[in-house]
C-alpha positions as CSV (number, residue, x, y, z in Angstrom):
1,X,42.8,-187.5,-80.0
2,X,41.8,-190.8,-79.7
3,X,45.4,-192.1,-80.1
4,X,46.7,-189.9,-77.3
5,X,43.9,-191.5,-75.0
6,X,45.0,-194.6,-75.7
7,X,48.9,-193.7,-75.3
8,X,47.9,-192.7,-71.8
9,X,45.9,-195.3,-70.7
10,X,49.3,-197.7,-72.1
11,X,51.0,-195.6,-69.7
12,X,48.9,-195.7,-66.5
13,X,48.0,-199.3,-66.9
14,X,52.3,-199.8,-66.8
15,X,52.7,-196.9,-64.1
16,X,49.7,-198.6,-61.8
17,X,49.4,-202.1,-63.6
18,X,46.5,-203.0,-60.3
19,X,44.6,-200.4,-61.9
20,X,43.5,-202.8,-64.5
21,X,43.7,-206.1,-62.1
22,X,41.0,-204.1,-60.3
23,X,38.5,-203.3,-63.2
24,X,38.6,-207.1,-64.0
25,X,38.3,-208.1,-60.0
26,X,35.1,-206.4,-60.9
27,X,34.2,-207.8,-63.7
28,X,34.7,-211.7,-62.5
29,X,33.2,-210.3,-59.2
30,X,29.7,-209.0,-61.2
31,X,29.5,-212.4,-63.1
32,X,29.5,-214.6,-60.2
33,X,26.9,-212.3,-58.4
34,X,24.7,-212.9,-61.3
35,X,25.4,-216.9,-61.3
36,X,23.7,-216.6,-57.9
37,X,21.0,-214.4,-57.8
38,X,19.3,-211.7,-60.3
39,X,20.3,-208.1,-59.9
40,X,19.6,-204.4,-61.4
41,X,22.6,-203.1,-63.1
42,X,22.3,-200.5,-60.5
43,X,21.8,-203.0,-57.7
44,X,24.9,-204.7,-58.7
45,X,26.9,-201.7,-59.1
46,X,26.2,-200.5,-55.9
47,X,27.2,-204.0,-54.2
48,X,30.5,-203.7,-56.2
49,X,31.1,-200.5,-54.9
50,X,29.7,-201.9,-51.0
51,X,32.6,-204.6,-51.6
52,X,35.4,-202.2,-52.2
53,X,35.5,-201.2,-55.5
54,X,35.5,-197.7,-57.1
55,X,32.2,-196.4,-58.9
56,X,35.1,-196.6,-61.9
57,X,35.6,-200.5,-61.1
58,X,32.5,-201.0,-60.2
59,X,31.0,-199.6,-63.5
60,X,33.2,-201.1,-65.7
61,X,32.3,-204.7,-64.0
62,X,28.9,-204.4,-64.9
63,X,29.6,-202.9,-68.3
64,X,31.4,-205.5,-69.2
65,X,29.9,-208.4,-67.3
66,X,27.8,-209.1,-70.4
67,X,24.4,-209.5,-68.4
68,X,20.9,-209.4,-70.0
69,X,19.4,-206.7,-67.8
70,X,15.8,-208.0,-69.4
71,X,16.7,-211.6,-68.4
72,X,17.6,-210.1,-65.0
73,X,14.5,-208.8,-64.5
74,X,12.3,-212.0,-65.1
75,X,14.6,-213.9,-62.6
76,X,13.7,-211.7,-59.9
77,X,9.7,-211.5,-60.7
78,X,9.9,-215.1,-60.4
79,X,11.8,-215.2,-57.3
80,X,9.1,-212.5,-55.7
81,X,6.2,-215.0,-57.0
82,X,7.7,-218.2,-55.9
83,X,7.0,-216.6,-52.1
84,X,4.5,-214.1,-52.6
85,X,1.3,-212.7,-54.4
86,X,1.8,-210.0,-56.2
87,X,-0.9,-208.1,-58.5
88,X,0.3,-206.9,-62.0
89,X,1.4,-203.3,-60.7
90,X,2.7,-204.9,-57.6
91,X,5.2,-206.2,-59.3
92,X,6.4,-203.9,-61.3
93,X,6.3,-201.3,-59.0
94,X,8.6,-203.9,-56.7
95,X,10.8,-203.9,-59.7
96,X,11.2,-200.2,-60.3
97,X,12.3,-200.0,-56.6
98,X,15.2,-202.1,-57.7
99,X,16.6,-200.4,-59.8
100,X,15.3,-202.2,-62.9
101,X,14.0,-199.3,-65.6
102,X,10.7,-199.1,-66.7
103,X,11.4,-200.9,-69.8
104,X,13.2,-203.9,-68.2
105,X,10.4,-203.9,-65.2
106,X,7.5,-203.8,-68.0
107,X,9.3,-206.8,-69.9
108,X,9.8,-209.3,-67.0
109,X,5.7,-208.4,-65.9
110,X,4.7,-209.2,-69.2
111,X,6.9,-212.9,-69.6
112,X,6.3,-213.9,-66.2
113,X,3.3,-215.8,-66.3
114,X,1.3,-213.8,-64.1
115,X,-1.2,-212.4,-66.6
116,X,-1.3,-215.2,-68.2
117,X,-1.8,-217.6,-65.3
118,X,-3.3,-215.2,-62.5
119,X,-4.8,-212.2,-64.1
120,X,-6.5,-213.6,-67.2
121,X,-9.8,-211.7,-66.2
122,X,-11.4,-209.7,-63.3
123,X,-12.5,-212.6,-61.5
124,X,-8.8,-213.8,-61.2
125,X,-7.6,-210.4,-59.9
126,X,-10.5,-211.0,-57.2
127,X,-9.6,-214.5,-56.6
128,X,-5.8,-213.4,-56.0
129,X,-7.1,-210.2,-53.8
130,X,-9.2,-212.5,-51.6
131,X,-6.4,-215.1,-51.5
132,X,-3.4,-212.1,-50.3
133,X,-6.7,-210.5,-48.1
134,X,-6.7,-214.0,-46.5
135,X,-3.2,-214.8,-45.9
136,X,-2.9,-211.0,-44.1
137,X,-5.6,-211.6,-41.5
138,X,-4.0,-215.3,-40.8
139,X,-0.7,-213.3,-39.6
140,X,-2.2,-210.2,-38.6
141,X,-5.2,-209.3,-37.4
142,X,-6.7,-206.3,-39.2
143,X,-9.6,-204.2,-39.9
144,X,-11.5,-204.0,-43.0
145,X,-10.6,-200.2,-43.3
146,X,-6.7,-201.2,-43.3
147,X,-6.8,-204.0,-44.7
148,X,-8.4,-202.6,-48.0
149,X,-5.8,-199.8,-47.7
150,X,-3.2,-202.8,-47.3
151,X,-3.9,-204.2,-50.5
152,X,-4.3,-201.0,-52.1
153,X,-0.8,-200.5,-51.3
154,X,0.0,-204.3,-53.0
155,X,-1.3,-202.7,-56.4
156,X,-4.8,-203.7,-56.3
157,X,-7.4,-201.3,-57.7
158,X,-9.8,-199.9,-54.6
159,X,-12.6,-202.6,-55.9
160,X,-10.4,-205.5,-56.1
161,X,-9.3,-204.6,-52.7
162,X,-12.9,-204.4,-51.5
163,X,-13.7,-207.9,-52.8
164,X,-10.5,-209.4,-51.1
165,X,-11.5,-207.8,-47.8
166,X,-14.9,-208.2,-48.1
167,X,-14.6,-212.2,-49.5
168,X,-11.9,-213.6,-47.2
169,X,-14.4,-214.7,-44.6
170,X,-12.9,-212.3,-42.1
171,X,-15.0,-211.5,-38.8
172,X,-14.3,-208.0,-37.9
173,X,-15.6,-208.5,-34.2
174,X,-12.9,-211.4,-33.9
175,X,-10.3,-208.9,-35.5
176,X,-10.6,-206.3,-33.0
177,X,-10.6,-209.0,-31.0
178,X,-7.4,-209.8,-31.7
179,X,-6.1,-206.4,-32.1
180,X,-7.1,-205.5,-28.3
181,X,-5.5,-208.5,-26.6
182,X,-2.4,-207.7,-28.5
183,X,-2.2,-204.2,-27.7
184,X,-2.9,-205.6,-24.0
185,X,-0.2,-207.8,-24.0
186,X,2.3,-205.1,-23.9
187,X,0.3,-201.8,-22.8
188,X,-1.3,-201.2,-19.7
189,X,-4.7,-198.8,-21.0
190,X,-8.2,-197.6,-20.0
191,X,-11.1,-199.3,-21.8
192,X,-11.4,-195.6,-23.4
193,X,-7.7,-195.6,-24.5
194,X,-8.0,-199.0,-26.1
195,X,-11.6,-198.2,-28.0
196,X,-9.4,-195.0,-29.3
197,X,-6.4,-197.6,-30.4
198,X,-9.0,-199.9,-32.1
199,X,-10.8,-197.1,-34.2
200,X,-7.6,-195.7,-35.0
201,X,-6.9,-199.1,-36.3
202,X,-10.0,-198.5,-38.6
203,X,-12.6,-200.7,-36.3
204,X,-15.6,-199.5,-36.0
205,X,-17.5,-198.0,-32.5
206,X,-19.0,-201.4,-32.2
207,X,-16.0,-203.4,-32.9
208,X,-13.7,-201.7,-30.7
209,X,-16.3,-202.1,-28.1
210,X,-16.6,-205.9,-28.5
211,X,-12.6,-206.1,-28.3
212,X,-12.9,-204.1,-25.2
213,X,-15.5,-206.6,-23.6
214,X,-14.0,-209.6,-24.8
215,X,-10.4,-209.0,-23.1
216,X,-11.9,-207.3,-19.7
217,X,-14.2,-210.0,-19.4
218,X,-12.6,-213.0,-16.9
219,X,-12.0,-216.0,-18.2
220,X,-13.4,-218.5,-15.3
């Protein structure tokens, strides 16, 4: 059987010879992806296939492109920490969504340095919640309410999020603040409709009020 498989594959490689050329386009084509930048073998197969070639093709480059999907995945949790913070789950979560497996995702988390040189012990999962908690509010202004459910989303536990929000020196009053004159710069609303905005926002009654009172009142 295995014979007349390979008799066949003799005959289509002399009937379509570019069938071949093709499969080692894709090969060459995988291996100079990974000289540039880390990939998933199912990120890379799918920006084979985005380039042109056939799932087949495509496949069979990353099959063959002799890449060390665990290496793969270390590359690109270092690239994510080299530009952001990123809690233990974070990342692997982060990794999972591209494609890495669970093993490869579980390996890279573990060789990166991050437990070693962030999350040694609670108080370093607080000091790196208090330090993404802080870089948030300096782009965006938040309130405590979403900004807890922010860094909840970033893989902190519910308490680690708490301490960030709660120990990045934010003033609430100056976030709804913030909030209010943004919403103003491109909406035209009653003092009711922005006080429903703001507590939406997760500001409290008296925050939302202070917003209000802060952008209504003249400056001169």
């Amino acid at each position: 059987m295995r014979r007349i498989a390979l008799f066949l594959f003799v005959i289509l490689l002399c009937v379509f010879p570019s069938f071949a050329d093709k499969r080692n386009e894709a090969v060459v084509a995988a291996q100079s992806y990974l000289l540039d930048m880390p990939f998933s073998a199912r990120a890379l197969e799918n920006q084979l296939i985005y380039d042109g070639y056939t799932k087949e093709q495509a496949a069979f480059g990353v099959d063959h492109s002799n890449a060390d999907w665990n290496r793969q995945a270390l590359r690109k949790a270092e690239n994510y920490l080299k530009t952001s913070l990123y809690s233990a789950q974070g990342l692997y979560d982060r990794l999972i969504y591209d494609g890495f497996t669970k093993g490869q995702a579980a390996y890279a988390v573990d060789r990166c340095g991050l437990e070693d040189k962030i999350l040694a012990d609670m108080d370093d999962w607080q000091a790196l919640a208090v330090n993404a908690a802080g870089r948030y509010i300096k782009h965006s202004p938040y309130s405590r309410k979403n900004l807890i459910a922010q860094l909840v989303y970033d893989g902190f536990t519910p308490a680690q999020a708490e301490y960030g929000a709660d120990g990045c020196g934010a003033d609430w009053y100056l976030q709804a603040e913030r909030s209010a004159f943004r919403y103003l710069r491109t909406q035209v609303l009653s003092d009711e409709e922005l006080i429903t905005l703001l507590m939406y926002d997760g500001f409290t009654r008296q925050e939302a009020e202070y917003g209000l009172k802060r952008c209504r009142t003249p400056l001169f």
